[in-house]
C-alpha positions in Angstrom: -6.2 -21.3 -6.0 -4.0 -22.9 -8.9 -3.8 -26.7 -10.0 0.0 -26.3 -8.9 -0.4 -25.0 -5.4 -3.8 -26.9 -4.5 -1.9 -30.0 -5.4 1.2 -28.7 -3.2 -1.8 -28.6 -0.5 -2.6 -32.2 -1.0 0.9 -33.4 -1.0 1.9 -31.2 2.4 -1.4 -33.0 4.2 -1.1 -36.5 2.5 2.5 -36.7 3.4 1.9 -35.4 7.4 -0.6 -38.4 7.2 1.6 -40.7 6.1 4.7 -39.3 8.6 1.7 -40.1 11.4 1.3 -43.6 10.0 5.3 -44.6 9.6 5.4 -43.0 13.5 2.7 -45.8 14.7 4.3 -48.4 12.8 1.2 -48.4 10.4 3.3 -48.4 7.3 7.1 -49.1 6.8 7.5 -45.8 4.6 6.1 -42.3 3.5 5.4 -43.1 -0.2 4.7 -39.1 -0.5 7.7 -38.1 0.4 9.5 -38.9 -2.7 7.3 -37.5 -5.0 7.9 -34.0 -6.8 6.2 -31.3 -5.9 5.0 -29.1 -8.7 7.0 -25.9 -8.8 4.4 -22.7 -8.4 4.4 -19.8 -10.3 6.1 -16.8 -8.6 4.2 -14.0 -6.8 3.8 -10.8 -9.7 5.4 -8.4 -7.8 3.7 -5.0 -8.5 6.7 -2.5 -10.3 4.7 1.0 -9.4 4.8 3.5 -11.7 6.8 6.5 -11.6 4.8 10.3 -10.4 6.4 11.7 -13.9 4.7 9.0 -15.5 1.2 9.4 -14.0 1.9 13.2 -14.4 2.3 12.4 -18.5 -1.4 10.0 -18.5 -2.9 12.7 -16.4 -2.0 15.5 -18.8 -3.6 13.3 -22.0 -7.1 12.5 -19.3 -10.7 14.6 -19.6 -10.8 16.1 -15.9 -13.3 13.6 -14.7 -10.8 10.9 -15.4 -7.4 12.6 -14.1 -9.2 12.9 -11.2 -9.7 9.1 -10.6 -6.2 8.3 -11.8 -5.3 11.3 -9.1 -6.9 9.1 -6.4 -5.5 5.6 -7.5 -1.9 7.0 -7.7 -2.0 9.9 -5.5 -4.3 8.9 -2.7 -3.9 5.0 -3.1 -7.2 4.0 -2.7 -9.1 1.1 -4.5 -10.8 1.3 -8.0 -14.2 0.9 -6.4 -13.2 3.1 -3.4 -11.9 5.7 -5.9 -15.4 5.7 -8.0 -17.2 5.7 -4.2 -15.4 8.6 -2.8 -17.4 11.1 -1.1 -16.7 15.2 -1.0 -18.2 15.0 2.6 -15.4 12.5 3.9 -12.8 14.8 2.2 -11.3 17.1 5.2 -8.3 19.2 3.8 -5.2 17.3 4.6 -6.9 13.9 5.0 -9.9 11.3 3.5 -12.2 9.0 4.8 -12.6 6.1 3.4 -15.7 3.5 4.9 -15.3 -0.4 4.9 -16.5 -1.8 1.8 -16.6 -5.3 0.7 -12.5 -4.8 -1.2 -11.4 -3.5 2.7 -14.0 -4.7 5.9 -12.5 -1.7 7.7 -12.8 2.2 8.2 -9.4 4.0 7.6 -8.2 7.7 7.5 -5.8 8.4 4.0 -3.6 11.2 4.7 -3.2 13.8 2.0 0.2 14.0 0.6 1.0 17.6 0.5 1.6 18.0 -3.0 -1.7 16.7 -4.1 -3.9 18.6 -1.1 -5.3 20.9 -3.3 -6.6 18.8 -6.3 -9.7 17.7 -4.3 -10.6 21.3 -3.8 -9.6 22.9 -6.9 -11.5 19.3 -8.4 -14.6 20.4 -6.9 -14.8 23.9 -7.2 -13.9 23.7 -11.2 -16.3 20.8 -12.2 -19.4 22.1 -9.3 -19.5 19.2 -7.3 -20.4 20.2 -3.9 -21.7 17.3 -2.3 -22.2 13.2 -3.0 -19.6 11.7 -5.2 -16.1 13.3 -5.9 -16.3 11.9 -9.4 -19.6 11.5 -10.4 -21.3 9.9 -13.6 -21.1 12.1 -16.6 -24.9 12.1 -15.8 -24.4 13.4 -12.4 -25.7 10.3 -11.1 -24.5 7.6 -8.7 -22.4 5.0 -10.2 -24.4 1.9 -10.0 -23.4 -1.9 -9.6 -23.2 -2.2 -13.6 -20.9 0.7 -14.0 -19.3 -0.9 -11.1 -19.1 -4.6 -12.9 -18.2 -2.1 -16.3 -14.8 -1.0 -14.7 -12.8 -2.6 -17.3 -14.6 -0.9 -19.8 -12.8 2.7 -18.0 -9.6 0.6 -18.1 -9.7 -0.3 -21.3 -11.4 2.9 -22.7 -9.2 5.3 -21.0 -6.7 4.3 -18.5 -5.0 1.5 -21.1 -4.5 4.1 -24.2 -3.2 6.7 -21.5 -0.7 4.1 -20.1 0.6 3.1 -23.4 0.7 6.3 -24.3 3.0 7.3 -21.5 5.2 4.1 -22.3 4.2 1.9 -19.2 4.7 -1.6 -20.5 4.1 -4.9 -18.9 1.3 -4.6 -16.0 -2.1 -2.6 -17.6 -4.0 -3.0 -14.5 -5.3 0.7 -13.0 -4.5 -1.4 -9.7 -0.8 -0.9 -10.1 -1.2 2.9 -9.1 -1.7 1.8 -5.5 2.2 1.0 -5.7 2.7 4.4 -7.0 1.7 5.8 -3.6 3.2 3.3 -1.8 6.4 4.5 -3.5 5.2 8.3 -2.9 4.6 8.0 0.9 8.6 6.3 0.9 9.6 9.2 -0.6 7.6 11.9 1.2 10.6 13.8 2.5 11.5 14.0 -1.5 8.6 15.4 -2.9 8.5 17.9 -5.9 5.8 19.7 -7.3 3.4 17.8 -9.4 2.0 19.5 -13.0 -1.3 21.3 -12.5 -3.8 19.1 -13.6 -6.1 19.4 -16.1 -9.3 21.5 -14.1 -6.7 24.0 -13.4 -5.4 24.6 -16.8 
């Protein structure tokens, strides 16, 4: 919580305390009332980014990598769910995605139809048949340091990719979630997205 809106907090409960007290005839006045509230800092609204944008970072990414951004912008999951996925909760036209600590509940992702067949044509051109849609380059499990090391895939590849592509303000891989937000408001409006880079 901020200094601005923890001292808004104060003020809101200090000043119902002191309405009580003028009600009961404890004191004559509510001294909080005429003091200023601090003003708070507007909410950042997310601005998401465009699909010909993500299509211009995914053409730049190693496979590995386009296939996470493909899930952030595509699929809208989380960064953790992203790195997490599973090929056996991948069904076709839909994903599972389990409760993790980010989300304390189950949910079902439909598949937008233009991006159906990455998963597959993902996992038939890298080998990955089972465990983790994106694996480590070691094959392995990502583990809670390469969890806690996120920032070092934001900075190392999904920053010079955004830049790249001319996204300005907001570097955060995060923002992609409003990119399928914007996606599944356009779903009657959808074109055909560039092949990406395991089927090139």
């Amino acid at each position: 919580m901020s200094s601005a809106s923890a001292t808004i907090k104060a003020l809101g409960f200090l000043q119902g305390v002191f309405k009580r007290a003028v009600v009961r005839g404890k004191v004559s006045a509510n001294p909080v009332r005429e003091v200023d509230k601090p003003r708070q800092a507007g909410v950042r609204r997310a601005v998401p980014l465009a699909p010909e944008t993500v299509e211009t970072m995914r053409l730049t990414l190693e496979p590995d990598d386009a296939m996470v951004l493909t899930l952030l912008a595509y699929v809208g999951l989380r960064p953790e769910e992203a790195i997490n996925a599973q090929v056996e909760h991948v069904n076709g036209t839909r994903l599972w995605v389990p409760a993790r600590k980010v989300a304390n509940h189950d949910r079902d992702v439909d598949l937008l139809p233009v991006v159906q067949a990455d998963p597959q044509a993902w996992l038939l051109a890298s080998g990955v048949r089972s465990g983790l849609v994106v694996p480590r380059s070691s094959g392995r499990a990502w583990t809670e340091s390469d969890w806690r090391n996120w920032r070092n895939w934001r900075t190392r590849v999904y920053k010079p990719a955004a830049l790249a592509a001319g996204v300005t303000g907001d570097l955060r891989p995060y923002r992609l979630r409003g990119s399928f937000a914007s996606l599944l408001l356009y779903e009657g409006h959808q074109r055909r997205l560039t092949p990406p880079p395991w089927e090139r």
